[in-house]
N, C-alpha and C positions, 0 to 999 in steps of 0.2 A: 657378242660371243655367246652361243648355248653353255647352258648351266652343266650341262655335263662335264664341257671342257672345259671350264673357267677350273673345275673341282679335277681333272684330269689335272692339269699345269699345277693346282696348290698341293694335287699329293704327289708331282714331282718336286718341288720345291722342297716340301718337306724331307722327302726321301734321302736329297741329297744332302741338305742339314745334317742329320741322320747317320750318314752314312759315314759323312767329316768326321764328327763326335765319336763313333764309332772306332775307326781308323788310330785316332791319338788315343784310345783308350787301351787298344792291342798293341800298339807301339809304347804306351807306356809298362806293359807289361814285359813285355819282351826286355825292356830295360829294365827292370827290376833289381837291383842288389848289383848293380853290375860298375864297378868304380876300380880305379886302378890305383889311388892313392888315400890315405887312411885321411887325411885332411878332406877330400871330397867327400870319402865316408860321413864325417863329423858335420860337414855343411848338410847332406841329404838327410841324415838322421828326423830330423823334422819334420820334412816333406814327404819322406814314409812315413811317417807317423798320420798323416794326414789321407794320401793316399795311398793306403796300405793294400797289400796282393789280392784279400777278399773281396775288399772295396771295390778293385779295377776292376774285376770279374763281375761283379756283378753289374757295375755301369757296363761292360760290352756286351752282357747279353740281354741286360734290357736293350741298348742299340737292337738286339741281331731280333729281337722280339717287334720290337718296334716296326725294322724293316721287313719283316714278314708281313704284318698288319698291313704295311701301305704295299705290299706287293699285291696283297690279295683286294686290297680295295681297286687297285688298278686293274688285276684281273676281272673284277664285276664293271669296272664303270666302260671298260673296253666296247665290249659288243653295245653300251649307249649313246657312241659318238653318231654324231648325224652321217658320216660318210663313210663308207665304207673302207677307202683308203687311211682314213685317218686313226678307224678299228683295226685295221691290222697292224698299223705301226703302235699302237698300243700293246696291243698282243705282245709284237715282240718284245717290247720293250718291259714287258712284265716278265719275259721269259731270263732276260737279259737280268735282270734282278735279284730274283731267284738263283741262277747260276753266283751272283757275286754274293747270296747269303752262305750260299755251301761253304766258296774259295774263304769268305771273312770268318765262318767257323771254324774251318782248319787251322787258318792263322793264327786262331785264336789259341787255337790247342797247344799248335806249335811255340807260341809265343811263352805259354802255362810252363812250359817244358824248359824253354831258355831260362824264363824266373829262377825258375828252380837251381837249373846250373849256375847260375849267376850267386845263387844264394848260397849255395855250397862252397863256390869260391871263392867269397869272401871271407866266406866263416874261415876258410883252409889261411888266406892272408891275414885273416884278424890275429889267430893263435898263432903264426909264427913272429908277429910284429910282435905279441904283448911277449914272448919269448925273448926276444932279442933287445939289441938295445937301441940309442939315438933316440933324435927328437920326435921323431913321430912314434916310438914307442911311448915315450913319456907322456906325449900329446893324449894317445890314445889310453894310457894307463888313469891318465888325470880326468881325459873324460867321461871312461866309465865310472870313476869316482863319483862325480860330479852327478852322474844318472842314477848312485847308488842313491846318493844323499838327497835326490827329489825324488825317491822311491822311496826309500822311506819316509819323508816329510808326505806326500801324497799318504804313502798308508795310513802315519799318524793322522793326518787331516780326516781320513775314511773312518777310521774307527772312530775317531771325534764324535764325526756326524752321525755315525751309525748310532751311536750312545745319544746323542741327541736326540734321532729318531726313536730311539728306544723309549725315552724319555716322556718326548710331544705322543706315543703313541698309549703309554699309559695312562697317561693325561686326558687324555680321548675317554679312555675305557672307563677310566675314574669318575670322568664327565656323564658319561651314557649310563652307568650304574649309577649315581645319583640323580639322573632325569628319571630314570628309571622306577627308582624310589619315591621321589616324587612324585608319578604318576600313580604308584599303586597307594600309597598315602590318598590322592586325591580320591581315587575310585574309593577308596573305604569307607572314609567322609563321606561322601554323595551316598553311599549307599545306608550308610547309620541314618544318615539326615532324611531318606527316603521311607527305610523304617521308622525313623521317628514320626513324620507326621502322616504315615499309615498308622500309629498306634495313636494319634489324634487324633485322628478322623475318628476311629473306632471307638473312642472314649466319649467325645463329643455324640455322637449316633446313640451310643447307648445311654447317655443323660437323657438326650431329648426324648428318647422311647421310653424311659423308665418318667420321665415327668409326666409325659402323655397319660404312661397308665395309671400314676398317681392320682392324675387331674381327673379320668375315669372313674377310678374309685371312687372318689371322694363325692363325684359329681350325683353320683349312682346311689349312695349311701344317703348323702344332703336330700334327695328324692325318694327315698324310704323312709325316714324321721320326718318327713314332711307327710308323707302318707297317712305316717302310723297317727301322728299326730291330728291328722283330720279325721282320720277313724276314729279316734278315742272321744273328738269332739259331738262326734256325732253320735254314738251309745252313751253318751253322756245328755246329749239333747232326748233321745229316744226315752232313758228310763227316768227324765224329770216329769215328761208329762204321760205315763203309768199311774194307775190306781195304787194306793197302799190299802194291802189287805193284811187282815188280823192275823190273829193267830190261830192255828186249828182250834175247834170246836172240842170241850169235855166232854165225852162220854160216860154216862151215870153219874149226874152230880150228886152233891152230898141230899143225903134224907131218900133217895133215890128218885128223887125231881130230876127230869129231864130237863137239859138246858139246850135252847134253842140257840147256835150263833147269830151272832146281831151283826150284822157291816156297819160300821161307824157314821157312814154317810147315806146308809139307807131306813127309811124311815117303817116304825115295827107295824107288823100284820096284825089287825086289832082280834080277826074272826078265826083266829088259832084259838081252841077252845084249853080251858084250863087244863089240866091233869090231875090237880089236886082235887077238884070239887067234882072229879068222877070216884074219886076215892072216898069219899063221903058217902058218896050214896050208895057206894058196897059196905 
């Protein structure tokens, strides 16, 4: 069989699936609320509860939603059949679909509509039964007791847990403001600790440049006392091997003799003539 039509027959299959589901879901509404004795009442109570009027409607129009979908997918896979007679019984048959989405929305309407009366009527048979008397008043009197007394026990359960949640949600917040705190604790740490051995490094840095220049100094100076010291060695060598000279020369010694200086180491000029034995002979 072509894959068109293999996929033709599974969106009929489905459609009709569809279609059933659909169907009990309008006919449940249509019977909505609709009971003739207050004991039947008492037994469906439940099963409203379960599937309730909002509820139904909503299952039938995803149905009506759904059968749209596979109408329109039939409408495209139509013109893909390999034969042409087998293309137009598709057609129609998408045509034929469509017609029974309209009829299944009306129904639906209509059915909306019966709920309604249905629910009205009862309510009109509940208030005259709890009016009057017998066993199915009683019945019915004891059961709305009975729905009072799990309405309130449900509320008390609700606020329980509401206070519960009130609780577990505190607890949360309590929880995240002390991680919270936590956290910025840790960031301050880490960050003192980051200051700290940034002012380490810096202290560290500054010994060894200030040793440096110390060891500079010292080095520079040790090399100057060393200099001075070999200089002084040396005009020290220089003025041991100098001459020692006298003392200046008298001018006009005593008697009015001239006195010639003598160097200590130099031996005297014999042919310096006297001075005295020229004064003689004046």
């Amino acid at each position: 069989m072509d894959k068109v039509a293999e996929e033709v027959e599974k969106v009929k299959k489905e459609y009709q699936d569809t279609f059933d589901q659909t169907v009990d879901h309008i006919d449940a509404i249509q019977n909505y609320g609709k009971t003739s004795r207050i004991s039947d009442q008492i037994e469906i109570d439940e099963a409203e509860k379960k599937d309730s009027l909002p509820r139904l409607n909503g299952l039938a129009q995803d149905g009506l939603n759904m059968l749209q979908s596979l109408q329109f997918n039939l409408d495209l896979l139509a013109p893909q059949l390999p034969s042409a007679d087998d293309a137009e019984k598709a057609q129609s048959l998408a045509q034929s679909w469509k017609n029974q989405i309209q009829s299944l929305r009306l129904t639906l309407r209509n059915a909306n509509l019966q709920a309604k009366a249905n629910m009205k009527k009862s309510a009109q048979q509940e208030r005259e039964l709890l009016l009057g008397g017998g066993e199915e008043s009683t019945a019915r009197r004891r059961n709305l007791q009975t729905k009072a007394g799990m309405t309130s026990a449900a509320e008390s359960i609700t606020e329980s847990l509401r206070r519960t949640r009130q609780l577990m949600v505190q607890e949360v917040e309590r929880s995240a403001s002390t991680i919270m705190t936590f956290e910025e604790s840790s960031g301050v740490l880490k960050k003192a600790e980051s200051e700290y051995k940034g002012h380490r490094v810096i202290l560290i840095t500054g010994f060894v440049i200030f040793s440096l220049a110390v060891l500079y100094v010292v080095s520079k100076r040790v090399g100057v006392l060393k200099l001075q010291r070999q200089v002084i060695a040396a005009v020290k060598a220089g003025m041991a091997g100098r001459e020692v000279i006298a003392p200046p020369p008298i001018i006009g010694g005593r008697d009015g003799v001239n006195v010639v200086p003598v160097h200590q180491n130099m031996a005297p000029d014999l042919n310096v003539p006297l001075v005295q034995a020229r004064h003689d002979e004046l």
